[in-house]
Structure formats: C-alpha cells, structure tokens
N, C-alpha and C positions, 0 to 999 in steps of 0.2 A: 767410537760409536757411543753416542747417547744412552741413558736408560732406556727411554721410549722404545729406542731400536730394538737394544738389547732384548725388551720386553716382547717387541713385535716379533721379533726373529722366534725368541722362545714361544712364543704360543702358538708358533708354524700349525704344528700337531693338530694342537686342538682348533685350529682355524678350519683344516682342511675336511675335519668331521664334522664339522658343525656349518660354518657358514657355508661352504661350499654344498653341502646337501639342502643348505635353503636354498639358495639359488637357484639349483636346479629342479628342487622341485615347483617352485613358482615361475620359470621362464615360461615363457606363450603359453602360461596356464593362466583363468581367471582365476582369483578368491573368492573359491566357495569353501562347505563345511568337511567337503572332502581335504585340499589343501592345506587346512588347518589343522586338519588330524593329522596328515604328516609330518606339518611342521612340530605339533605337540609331540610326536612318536621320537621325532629328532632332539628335541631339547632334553625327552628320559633319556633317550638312549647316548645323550653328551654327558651323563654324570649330572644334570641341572636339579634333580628332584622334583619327582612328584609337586611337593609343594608349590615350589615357585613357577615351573612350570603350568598350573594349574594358574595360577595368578596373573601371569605373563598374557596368559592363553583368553582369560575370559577379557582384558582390556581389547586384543587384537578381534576379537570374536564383534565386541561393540562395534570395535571403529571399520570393520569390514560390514558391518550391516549399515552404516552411516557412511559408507563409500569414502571414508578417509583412509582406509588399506585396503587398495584400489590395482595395485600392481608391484614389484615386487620393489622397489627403489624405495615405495613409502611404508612396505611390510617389514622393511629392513631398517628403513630409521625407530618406524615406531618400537619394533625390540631392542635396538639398542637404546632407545628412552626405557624401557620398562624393565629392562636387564639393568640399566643402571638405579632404575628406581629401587629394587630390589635390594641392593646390596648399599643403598642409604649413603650416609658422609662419611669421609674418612671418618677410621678411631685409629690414629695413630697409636704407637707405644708410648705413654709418656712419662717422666721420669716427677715425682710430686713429693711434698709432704717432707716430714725434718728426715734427716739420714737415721739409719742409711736406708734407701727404697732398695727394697729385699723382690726380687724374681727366683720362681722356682718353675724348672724348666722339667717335661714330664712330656712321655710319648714311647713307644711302642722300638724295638731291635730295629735298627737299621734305615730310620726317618733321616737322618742328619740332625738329631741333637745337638751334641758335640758341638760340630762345625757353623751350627747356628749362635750356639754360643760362644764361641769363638770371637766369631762375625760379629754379633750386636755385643760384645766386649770392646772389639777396637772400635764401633763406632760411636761407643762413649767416651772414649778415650781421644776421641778425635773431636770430640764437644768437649773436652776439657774436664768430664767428670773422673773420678778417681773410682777402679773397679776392684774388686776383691772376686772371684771365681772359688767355689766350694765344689769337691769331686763328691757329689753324692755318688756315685756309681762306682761303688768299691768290689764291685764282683767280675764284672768284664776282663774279660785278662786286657791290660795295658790301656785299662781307659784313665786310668788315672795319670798315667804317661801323656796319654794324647791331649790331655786336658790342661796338664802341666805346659806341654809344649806351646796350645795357643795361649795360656798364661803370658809365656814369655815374652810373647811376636806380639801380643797387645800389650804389655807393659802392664799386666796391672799385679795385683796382690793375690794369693793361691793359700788357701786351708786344704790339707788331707791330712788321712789317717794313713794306717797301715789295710792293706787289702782283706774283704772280708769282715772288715770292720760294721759299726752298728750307723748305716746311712743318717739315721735321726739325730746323733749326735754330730757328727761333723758337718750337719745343716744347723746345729744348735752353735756349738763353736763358732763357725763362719760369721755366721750374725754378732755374735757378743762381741767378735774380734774387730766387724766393724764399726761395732760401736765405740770401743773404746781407741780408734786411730779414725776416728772422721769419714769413714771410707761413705764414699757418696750411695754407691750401687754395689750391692748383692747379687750373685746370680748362683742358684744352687742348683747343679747338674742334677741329674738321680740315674738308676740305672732303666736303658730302654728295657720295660716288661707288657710280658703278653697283657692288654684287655682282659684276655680269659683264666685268667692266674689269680686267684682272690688270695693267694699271701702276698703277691707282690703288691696288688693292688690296696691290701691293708697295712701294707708297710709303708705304700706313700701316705695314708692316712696320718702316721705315726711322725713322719718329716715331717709334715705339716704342723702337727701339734706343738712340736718339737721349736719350730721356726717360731710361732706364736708363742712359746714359753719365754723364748728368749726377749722376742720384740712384740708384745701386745698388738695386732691387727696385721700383723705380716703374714705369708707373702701379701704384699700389694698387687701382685699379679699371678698368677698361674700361668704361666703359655704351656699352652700344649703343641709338638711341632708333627705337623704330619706330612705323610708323603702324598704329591697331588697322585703319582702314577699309580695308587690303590683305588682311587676310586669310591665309590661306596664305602667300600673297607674305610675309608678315611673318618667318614660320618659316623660309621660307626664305635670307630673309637674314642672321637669326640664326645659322641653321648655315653658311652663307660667312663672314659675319665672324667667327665661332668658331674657325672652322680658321683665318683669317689673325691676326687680335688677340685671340683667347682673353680671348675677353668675360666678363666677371664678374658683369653684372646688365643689363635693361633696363629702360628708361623707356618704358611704351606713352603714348601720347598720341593724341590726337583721338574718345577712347574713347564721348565722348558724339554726335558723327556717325558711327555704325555699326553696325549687326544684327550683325555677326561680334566682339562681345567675347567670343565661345568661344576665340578664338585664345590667351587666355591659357595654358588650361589646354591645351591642343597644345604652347605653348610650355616649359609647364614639365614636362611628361611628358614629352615627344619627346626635350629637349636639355637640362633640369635647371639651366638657367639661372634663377637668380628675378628675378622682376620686383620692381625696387627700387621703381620710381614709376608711377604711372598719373595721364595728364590727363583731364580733364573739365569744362574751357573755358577760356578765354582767360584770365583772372584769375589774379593774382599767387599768389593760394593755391589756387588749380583743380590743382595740381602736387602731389600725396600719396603719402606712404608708403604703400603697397600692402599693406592687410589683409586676405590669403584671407576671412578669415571674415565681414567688413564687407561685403566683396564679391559673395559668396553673398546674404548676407540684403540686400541690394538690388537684385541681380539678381530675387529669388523675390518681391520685396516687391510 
C-alpha cells in the first residue's frame, strides 16, 4: 500500500465526521444561508477552527451568491480549493546551513516524542546524513533506554547522562560533540511536560539557552509533536509552547486514530506554525512530510 492509501485509510475517522456530514446536509437541498450555517457548524465542530473556518465560509458565502456553489458536487470542490488554500505550500523539514543542524524536539506526556524521533532519525540516515540523538528527558523512568534503543535501530550516534541529571547540559554536550566528529544532524529529545507546569516549561527555556551556548543560532528548528486525537488540546499547547520555545514547525502524529484531523488547519490559521510531518501508523515510514494538497484529496477521497 502506497502513502496516499495509507493516508486515505488513516483519515477514515475524520472523513466520516466531516465529509460525510456535508454531504448530507446538502443533498436535494439548495444553497441558501441556512446550509451554510451548517456546514460552518460542521467544520467547528471537525476541530477546523474558528478561524479558518470563518475564511473558508465567507469565500463559499461569495460564490453561492454568484451561483458558482450551486449544488453540492461544486460545494465540495470549492472547499476542497479553500481547505487547501489554507494550509498554503508545503514547509517540509529541511535539513541547512554548516553542521551540525541542531533540532530540539518538545511536546506534552504521551504525544509520541520519542518514536517521532526515532522515525525522522532513520530517515536521515537513509538520506545518508550522519545523526547524533541527545536524551534530554532524564526523568521518565526508562526514557533514556527507549531512546537508546531507537539510537541503535537507526545507526546513529547517542549523548546521555545519568538519570535525573541537569536536561540543559546534555543538550549542551550533544551539540559540542557534534561538533567536533562532523555529525551532520542533532536531534535533542526533552522530557514530555505538562503546558501548565511553568518549572518545566522554564526548564525548556534553559535547554534552549543551553543549545545556543554551545552553537550560536541553534536550535534551527524547534518541532513540537502533538497528538491530532486532543484536539483543540493540540492548539493549545502549540500556543504555550510557542510563547516558551518559539516553535518552528509540528509533527501531528496519531492522525489515523481520530475524527478531529481538522486540527491541522486551526493550527495553521490560528498560529502559522506549519506542520512539517504528520503520522499515520506505527511504521518506519508512517512519519511524512506534510502535503497540504495530498491531504485534501485524501481527506475528500
């Protein structure tokens, strides 16, 4: 099975809340103001946001008054033109700039961290770059283990400390060490912590510092990973961790267990962050660059 597929199967969920409710509410119904309220009601209540659904809502509102969203075949193309206008051109993750490109990976208990790191570990390593993995998350019982383990399964290079140790330092280590063996890419774990935790959240400040001591302008990225099946919850920890690590892109993951993959497009209206990666299952290459437009026509599919 193809991505595409993969992708289509995975968005079942959220196909079934969303397109399917447009559907039915435009069959042997005309496009009036009422209809459109529905379908607006449908895109909040898909995770879509306020926002973009507001944006979405007044192009369709035009082209129904000018009888171009006329019935529901052409109510349906035109969202899928405006959903995908929304969420603008790919921003893949890209890897830039002299070594090493330093990532610091950040996000809430129980997102799939880890396993995203993991993931976009071997698939540097399968572009031939050379990786280093840093266990910022020295408090989790056995996360330094598990981080060890995808170390090994991707072949690349592992900095830790002892557990309980001071996170800011062994993002500080990590970097100098890639500096002085060539290592192309950095990737600094941290521990998943609550949004509403302002030690923990000041402690990522302090990695951060930390990373920049070492290598002037690093991280070059910030991903934040979240889980699509929170929902709002997602956005909203986007926007805390934004104001604390002035995040640079996300990785949604868990995308094919959930009705709410509207959350993207909340995400990227509301706070213009792009989503660099979206999962859709457990597999090694389930972890993809995020193509607005791929994503539309498998959502509609």
């Amino acid at each position: 099975m193809g991505f595409f597929d993969r992708l289509k199967e995975g968005l079942t969920k959220t196909r079934k809340s969303f397109i399917e409710k447009v559907e039915s509410v435009f069959t042997g119904r005309k496009i009036d103001e009422e209809t459109l309220q529905e379908l607006e009601e449908i895109l909040i209540m898909s995770d879509v946001g306020t926002k973009a659904s507001s944006e979405i809502m007044s192009v369709l509102r035009e082209k129904a008054k000018s009888g171009e969203a006329n019935d529901t075949v052409s109510v349906k193309e035109l969202l899928k033109h405006e959903m995908t206008a929304v969420l603008g051109e790919p921003q893949p993750l890209v890897v830039f700039g002299s070594k090493p490109f330093v990532i610091l990976a950040v996000g809430v208990n129980g997102v799939g961290k880890t396993t995203t790191i993991g993931k976009l570990a071997s698939r540097f390593r399968s572009q031939g770059l050379s990786v280093l993995l840093a266990a910022g998350d020295t408090f989790r019982a056995a996360a330094i283990e598990q981080l060890e383990i995808w170390s090994k399964r991707a072949d690349t290079q592992f900095v830790k400390h002892q557990k309980n140790s001071d996170p800011a330092a062994v993002a500080y280590d990590a970097v100098v060490a890639a500096q002085s063996r060539g290592i192309d890419v950095v990737i600094v774990d941290t521990a998943g912590r609550l949004h509403t935790k302002n030690n923990l959240m000041e402690e990522l400040k302090k990695v951060k510092r930390s990373i920049d001591k070492a290598l002037p302008g690093a991280p070059h990225e910030t991903l934040l990973v979240v889980d699509a099946t929170t929902g709002q919850n997602a956005l909203r920890q986007a926007e805390l961790f934004n104001e604390v690590s002035g995040v640079t892109g996300i990785a949604l993951t868990k995308l094919d267990g959930t009705a709410k993959g509207g959350i993207i497009f909340a995400i990227k209206k509301g706070l213009g962050i792009p989503v660099r990666l979206i999962g859709v299952g457990e597999g090694i290459d389930d972890l993809r660059d995020f193509d607005p437009k791929e994503f539309v026509e498998a959502l509609f599919s």
